[in-house]
SEFIZA-3560 file (N, C-alpha, C; in Angstrom, 3 decimals):
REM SEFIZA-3560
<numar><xx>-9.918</xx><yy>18.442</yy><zz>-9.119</zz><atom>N</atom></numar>
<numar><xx>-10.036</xx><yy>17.070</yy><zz>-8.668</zz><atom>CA</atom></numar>
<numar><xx>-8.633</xx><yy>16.532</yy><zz>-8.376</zz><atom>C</atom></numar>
<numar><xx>-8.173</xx><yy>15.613</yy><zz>-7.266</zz><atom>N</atom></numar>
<numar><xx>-7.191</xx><yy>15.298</yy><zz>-6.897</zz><atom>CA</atom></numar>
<numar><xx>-6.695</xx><yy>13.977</yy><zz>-7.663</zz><atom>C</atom></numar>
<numar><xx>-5.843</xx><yy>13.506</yy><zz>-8.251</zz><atom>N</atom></numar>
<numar><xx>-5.385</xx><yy>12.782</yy><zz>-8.383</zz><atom>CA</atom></numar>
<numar><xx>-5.386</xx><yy>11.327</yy><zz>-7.917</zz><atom>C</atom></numar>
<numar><xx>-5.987</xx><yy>10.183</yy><zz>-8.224</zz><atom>N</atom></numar>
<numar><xx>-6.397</xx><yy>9.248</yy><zz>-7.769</zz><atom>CA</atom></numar>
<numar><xx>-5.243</xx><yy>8.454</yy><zz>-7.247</zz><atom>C</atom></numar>
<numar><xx>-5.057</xx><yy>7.743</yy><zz>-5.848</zz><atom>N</atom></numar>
<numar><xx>-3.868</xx><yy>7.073</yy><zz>-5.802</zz><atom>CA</atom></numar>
<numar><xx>-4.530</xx><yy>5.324</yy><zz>-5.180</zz><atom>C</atom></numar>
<numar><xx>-3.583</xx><yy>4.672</yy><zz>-5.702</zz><atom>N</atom></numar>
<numar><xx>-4.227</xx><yy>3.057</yy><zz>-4.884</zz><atom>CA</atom></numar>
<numar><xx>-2.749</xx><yy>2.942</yy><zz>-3.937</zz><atom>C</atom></numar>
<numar><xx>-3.097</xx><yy>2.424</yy><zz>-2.649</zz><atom>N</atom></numar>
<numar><xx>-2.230</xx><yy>2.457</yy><zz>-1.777</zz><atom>CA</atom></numar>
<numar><xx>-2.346</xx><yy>0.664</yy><zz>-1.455</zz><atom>C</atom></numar>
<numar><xx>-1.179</xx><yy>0.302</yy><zz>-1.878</zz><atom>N</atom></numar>
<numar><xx>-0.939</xx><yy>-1.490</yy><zz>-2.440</zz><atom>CA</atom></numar>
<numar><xx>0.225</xx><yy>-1.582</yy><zz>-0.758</zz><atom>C</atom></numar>
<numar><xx>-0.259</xx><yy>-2.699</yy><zz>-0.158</zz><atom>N</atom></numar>
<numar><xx>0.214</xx><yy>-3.523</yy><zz>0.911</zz><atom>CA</atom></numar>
<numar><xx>1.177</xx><yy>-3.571</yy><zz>0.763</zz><atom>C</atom></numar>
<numar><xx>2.322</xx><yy>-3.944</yy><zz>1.231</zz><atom>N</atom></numar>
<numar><xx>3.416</xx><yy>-4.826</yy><zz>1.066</zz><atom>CA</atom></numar>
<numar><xx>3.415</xx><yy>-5.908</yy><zz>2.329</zz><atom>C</atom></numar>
<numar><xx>3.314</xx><yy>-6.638</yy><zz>2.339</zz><atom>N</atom></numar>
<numar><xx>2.955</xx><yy>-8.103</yy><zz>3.522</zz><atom>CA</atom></numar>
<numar><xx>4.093</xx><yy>-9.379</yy><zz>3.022</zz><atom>C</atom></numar>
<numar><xx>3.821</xx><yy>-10.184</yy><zz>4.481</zz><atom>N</atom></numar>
<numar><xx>4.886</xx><yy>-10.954</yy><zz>4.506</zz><atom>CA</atom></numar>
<numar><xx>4.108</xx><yy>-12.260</yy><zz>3.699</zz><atom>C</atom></numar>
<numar><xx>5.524</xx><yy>-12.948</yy><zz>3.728</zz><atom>N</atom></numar>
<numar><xx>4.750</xx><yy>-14.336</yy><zz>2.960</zz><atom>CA</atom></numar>
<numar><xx>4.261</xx><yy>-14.499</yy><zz>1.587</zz><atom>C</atom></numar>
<numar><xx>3.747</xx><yy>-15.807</yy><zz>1.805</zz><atom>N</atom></numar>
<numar><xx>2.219</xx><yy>-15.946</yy><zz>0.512</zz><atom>CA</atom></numar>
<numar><xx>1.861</xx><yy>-15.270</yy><zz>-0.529</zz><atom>C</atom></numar>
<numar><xx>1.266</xx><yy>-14.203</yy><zz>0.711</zz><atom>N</atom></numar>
<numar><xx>0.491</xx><yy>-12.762</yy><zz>-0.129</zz><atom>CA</atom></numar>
<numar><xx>1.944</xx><yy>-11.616</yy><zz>-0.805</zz><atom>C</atom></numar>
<numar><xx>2.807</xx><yy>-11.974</yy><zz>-0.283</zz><atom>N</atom></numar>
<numar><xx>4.366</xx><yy>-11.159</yy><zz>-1.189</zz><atom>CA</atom></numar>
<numar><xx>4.073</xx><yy>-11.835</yy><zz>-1.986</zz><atom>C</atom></numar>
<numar><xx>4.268</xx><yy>-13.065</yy><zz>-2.583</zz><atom>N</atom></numar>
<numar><xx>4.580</xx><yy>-13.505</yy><zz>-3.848</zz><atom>CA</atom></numar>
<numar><xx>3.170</xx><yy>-13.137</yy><zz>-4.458</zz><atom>C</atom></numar>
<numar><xx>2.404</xx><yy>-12.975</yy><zz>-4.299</zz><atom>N</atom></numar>
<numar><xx>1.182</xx><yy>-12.365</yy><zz>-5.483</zz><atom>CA</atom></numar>
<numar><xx>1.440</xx><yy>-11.009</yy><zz>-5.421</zz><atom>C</atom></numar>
<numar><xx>1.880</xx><yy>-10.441</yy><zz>-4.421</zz><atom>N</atom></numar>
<numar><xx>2.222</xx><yy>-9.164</yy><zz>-4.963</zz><atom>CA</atom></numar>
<numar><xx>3.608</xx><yy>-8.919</yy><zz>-6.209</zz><atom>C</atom></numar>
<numar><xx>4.493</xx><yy>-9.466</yy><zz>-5.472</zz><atom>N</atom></numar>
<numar><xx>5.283</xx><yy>-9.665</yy><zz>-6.505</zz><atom>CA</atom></numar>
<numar><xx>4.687</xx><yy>-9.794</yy><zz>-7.502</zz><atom>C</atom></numar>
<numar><xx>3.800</xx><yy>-10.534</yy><zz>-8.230</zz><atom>N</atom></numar>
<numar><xx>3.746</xx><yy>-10.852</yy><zz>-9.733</zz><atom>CA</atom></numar>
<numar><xx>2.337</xx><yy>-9.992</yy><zz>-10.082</zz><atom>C</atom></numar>
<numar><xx>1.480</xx><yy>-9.394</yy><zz>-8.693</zz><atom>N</atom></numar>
<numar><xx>0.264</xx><yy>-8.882</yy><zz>-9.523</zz><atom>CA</atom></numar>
<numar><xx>1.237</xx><yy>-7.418</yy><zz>-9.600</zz><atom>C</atom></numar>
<numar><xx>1.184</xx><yy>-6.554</yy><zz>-9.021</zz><atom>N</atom></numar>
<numar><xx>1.755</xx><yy>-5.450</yy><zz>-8.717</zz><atom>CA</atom></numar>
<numar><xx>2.580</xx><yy>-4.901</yy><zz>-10.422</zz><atom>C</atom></numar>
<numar><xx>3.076</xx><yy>-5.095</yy><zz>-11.325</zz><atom>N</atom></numar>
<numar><xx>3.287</xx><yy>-4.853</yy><zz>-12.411</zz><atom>CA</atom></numar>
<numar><xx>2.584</xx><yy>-4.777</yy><zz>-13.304</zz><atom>C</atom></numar>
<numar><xx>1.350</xx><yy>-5.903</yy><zz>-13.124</zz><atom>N</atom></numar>
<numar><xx>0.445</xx><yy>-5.876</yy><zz>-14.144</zz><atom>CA</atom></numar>
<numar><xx>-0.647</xx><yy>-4.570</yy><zz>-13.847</zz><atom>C</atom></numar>
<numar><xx>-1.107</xx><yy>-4.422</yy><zz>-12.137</zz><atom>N</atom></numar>
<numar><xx>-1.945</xx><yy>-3.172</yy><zz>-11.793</zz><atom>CA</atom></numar>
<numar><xx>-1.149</xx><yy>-2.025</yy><zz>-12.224</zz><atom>C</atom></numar>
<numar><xx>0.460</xx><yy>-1.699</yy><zz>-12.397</zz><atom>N</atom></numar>
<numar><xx>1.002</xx><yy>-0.708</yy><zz>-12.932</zz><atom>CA</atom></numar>
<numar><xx>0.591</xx><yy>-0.202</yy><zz>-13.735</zz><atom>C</atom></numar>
<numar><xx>0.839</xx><yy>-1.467</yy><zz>-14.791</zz><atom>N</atom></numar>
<numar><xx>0.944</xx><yy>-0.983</yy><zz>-16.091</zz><atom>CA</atom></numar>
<numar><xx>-0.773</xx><yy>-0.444</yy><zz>-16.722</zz><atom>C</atom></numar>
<numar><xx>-1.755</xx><yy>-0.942</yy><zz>-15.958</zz><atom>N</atom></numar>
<numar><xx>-3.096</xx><yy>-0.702</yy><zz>-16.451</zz><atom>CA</atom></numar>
<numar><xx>-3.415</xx><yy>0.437</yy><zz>-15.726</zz><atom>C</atom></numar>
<numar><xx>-3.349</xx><yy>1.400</yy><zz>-14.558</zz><atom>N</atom></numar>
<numar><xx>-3.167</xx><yy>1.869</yy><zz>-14.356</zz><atom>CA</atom></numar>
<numar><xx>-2.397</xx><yy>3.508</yy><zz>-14.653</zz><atom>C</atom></numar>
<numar><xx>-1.494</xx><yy>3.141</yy><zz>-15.481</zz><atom>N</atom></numar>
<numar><xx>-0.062</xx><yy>4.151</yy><zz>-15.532</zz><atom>CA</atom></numar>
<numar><xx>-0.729</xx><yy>5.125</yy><zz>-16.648</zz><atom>C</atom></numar>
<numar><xx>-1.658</xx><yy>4.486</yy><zz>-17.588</zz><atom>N</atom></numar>
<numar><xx>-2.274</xx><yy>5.235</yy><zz>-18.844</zz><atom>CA</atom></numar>
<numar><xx>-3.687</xx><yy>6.419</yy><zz>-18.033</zz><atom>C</atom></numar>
<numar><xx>-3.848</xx><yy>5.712</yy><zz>-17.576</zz><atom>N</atom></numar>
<numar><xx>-4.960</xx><yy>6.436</yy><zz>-16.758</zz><atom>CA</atom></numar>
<numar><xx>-4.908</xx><yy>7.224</yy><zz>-15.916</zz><atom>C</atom></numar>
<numar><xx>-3.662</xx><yy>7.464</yy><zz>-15.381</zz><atom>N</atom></numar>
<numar><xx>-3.491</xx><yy>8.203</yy><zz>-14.086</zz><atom>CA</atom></numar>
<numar><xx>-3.213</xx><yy>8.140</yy><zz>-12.633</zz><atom>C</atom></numar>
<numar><xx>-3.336</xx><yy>6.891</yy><zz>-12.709</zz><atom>N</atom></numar>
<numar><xx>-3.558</xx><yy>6.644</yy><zz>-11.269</zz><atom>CA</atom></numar>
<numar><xx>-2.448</xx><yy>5.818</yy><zz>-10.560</zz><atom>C</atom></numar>
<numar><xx>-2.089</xx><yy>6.697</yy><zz>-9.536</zz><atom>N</atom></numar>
<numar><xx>-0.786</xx><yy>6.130</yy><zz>-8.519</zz><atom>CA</atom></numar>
<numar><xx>-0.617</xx><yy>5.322</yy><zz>-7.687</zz><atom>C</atom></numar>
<numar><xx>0.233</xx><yy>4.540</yy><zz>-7.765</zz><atom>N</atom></numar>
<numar><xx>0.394</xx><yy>3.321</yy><zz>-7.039</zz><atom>CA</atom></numar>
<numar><xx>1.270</xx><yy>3.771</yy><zz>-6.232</zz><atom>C</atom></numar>
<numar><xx>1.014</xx><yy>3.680</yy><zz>-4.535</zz><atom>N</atom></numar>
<numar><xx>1.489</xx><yy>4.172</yy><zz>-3.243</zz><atom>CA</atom></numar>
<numar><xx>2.036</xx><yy>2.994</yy><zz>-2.695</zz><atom>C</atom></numar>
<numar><xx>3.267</xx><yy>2.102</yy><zz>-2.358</zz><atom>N</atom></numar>
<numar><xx>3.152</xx><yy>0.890</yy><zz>-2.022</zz><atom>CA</atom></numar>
<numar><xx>3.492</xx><yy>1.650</yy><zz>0.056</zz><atom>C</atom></numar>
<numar><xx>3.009</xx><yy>0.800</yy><zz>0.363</zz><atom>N</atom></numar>
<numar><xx>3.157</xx><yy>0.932</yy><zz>2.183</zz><atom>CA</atom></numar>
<numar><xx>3.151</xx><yy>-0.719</yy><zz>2.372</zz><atom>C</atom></numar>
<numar><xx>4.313</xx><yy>-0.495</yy><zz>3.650</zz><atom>N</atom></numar>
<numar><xx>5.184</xx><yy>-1.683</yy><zz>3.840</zz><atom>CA</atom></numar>
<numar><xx>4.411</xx><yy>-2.090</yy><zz>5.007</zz><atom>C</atom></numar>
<numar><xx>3.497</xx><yy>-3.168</yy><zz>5.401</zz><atom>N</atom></numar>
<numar><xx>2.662</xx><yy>-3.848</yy><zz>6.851</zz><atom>CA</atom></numar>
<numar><xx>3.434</xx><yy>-4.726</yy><zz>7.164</zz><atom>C</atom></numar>
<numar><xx>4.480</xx><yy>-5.049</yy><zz>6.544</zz><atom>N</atom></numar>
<numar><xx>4.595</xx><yy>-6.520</yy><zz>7.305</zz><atom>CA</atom></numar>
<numar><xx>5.280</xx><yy>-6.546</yy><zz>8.131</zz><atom>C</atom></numar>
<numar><xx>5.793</xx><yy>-8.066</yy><zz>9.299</zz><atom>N</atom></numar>
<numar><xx>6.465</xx><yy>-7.740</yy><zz>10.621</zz><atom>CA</atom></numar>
<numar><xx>7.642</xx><yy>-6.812</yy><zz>10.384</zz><atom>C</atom></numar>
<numar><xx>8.509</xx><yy>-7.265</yy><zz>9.718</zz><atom>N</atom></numar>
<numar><xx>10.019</xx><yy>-6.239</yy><zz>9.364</zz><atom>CA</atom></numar>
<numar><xx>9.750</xx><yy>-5.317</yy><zz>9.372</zz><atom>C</atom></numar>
<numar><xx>8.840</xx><yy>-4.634</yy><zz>8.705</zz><atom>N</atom></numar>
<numar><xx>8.513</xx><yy>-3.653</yy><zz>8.194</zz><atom>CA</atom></numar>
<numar><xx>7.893</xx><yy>-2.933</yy><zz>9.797</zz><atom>C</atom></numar>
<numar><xx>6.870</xx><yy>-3.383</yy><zz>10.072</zz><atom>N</atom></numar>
<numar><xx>6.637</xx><yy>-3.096</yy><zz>11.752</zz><atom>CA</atom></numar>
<numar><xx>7.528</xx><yy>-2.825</yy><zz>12.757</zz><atom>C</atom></numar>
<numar><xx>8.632</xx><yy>-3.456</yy><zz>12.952</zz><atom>N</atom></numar>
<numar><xx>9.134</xx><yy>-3.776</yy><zz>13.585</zz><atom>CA</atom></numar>
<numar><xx>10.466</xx><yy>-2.697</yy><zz>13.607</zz><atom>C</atom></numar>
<numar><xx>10.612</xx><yy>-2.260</yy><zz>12.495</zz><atom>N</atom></numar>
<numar><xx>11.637</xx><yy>-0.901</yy><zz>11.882</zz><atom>CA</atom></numar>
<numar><xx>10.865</xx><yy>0.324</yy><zz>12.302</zz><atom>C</atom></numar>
<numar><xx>9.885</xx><yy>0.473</yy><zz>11.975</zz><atom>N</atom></numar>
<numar><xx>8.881</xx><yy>1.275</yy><zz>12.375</zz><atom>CA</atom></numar>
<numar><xx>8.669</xx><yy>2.103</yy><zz>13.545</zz><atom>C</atom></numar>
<numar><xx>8.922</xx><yy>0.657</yy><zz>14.620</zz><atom>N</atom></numar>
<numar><xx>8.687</xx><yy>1.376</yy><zz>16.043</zz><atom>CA</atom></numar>
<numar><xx>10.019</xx><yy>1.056</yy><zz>16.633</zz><atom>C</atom></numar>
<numar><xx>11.330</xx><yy>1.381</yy><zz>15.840</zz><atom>N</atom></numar>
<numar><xx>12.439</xx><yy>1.891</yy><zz>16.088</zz><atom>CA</atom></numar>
<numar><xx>12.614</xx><yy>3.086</yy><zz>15.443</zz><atom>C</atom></numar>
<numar><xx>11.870</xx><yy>3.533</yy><zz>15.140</zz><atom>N</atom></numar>
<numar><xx>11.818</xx><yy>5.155</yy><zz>14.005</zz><atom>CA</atom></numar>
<numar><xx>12.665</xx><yy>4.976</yy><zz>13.005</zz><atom>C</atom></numar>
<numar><xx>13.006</xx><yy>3.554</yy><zz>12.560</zz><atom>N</atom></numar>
<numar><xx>13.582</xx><yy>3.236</yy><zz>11.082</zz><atom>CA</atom></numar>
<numar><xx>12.999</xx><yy>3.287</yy><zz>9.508</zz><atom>C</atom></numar>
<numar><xx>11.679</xx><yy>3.615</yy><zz>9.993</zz><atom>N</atom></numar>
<numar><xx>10.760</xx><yy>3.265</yy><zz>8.593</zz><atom>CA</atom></numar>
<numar><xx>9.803</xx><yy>4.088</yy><zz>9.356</zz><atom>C</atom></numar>
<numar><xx>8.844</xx><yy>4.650</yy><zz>8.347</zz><atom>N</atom></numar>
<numar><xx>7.231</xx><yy>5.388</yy><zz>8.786</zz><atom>CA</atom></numar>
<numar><xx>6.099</xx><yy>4.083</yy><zz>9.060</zz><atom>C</atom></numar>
<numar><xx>5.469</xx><yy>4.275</yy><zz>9.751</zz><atom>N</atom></numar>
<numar><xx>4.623</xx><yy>3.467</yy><zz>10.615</zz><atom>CA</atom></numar>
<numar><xx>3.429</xx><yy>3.611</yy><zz>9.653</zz><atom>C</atom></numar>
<numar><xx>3.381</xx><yy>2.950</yy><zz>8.473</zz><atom>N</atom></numar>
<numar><xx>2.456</xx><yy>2.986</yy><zz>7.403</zz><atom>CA</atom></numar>
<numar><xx>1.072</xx><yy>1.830</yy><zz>7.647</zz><atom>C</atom></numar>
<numar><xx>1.225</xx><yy>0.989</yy><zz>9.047</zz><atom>N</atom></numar>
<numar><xx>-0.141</xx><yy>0.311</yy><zz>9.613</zz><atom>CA</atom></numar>
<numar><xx>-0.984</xx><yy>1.488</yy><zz>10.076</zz><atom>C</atom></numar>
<numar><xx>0.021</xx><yy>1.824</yy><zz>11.039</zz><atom>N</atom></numar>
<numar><xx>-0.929</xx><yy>3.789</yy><zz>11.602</zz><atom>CA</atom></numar>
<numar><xx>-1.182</xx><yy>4.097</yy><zz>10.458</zz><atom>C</atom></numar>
<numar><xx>-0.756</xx><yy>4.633</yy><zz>9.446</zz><atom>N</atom></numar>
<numar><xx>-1.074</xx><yy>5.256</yy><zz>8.469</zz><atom>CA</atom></numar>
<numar><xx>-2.518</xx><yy>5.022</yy><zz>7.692</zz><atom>C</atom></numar>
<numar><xx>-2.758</xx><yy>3.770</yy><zz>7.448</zz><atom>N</atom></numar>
<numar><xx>-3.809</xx><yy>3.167</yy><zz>7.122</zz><atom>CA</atom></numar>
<numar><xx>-4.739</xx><yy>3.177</yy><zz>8.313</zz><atom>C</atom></numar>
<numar><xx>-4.598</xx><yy>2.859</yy><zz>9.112</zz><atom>N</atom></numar>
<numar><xx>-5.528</xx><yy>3.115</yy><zz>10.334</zz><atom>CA</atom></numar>
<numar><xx>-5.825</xx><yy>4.451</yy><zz>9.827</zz><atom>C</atom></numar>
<numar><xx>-5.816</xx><yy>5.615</yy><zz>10.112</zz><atom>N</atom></numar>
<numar><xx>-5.843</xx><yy>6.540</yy><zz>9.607</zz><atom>CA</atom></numar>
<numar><xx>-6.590</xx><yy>7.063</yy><zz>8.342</zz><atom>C</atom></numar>
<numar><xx>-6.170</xx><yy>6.438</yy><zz>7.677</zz><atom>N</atom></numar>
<numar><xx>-6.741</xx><yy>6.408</yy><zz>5.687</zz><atom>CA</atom></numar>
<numar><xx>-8.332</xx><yy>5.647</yy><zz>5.794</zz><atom>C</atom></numar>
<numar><xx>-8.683</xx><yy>4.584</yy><zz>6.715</zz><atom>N</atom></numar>
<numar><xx>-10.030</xx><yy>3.979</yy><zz>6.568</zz><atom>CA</atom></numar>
<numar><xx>-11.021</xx><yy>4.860</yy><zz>6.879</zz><atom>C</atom></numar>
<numar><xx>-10.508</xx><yy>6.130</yy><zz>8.056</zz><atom>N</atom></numar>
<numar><xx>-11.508</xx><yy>6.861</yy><zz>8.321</zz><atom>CA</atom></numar>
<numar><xx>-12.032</xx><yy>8.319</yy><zz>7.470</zz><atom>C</atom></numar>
<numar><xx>-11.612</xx><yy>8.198</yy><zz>6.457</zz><atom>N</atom></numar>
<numar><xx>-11.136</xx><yy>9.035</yy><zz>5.174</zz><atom>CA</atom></numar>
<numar><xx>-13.019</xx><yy>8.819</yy><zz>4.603</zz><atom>C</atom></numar>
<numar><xx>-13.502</xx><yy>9.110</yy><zz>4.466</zz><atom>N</atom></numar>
<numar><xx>-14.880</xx><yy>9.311</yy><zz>3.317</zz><atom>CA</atom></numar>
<numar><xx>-14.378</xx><yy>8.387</yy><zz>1.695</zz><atom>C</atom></numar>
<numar><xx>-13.540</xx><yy>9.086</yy><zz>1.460</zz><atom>N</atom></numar>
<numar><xx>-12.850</xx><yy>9.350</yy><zz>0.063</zz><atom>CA</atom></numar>
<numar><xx>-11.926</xx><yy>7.792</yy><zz>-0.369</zz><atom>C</atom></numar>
<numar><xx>-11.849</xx><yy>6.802</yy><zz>1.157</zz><atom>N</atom></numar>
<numar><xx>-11.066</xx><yy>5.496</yy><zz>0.929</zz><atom>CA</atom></numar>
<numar><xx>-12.170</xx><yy>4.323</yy><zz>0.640</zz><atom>C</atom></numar>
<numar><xx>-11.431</xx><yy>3.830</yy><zz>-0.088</zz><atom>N</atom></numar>
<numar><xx>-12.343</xx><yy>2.137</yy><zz>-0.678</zz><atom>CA</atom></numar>
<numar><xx>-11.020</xx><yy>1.151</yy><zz>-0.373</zz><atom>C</atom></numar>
<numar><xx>-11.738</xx><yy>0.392</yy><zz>0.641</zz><atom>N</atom></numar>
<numar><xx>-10.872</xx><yy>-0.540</yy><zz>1.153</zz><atom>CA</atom></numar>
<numar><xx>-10.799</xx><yy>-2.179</yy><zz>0.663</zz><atom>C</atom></numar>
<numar><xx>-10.223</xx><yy>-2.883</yy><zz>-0.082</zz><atom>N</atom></numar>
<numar><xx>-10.040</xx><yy>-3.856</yy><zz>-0.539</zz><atom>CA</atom></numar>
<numar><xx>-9.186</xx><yy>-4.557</yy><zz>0.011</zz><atom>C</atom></numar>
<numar><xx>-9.913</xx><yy>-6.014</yy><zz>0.355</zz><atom>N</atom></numar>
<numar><xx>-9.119</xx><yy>-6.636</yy><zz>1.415</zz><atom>CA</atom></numar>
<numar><xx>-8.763</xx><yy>-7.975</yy><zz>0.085</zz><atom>C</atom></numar>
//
């Protein structure tokens, strides 16, 4: 069996600052159990590096990951 991973947003704004403060607490409940926290960067900067081949294009990436059987998508 493969190793379970949660693949956590990184986004601009708003939704940063809840990541900021949830993102430690899913660690730590998580970390006993096994399961890996993948962070991938969506937001504009992050985009925008991307399609200068500065950063991996981790929106494609997820595009990609939804068509997976094996993904549970939480919006």
């Amino acid at each position: 069996m493969t190793k379970p991973v949660i693949t956590w947003t990184k986004t601009d704004e708003a939704p940063q600052l809840a990541s900021y403060s949830l993102l430690p607490i899913v660690k730590a409940f998580t970390k006993d159990a096994g399961v890996e926290i993948d962070v991938k960067d969506i937001s504009l900067a992050g985009r925008v590096l991307a399609q200068f081949g500065y950063e991996p294009d981790d929106l494609a990436y997820l595009g990609e990951l939804v068509w997976k059987p094996e993904c549970n998508l939480i919006k």
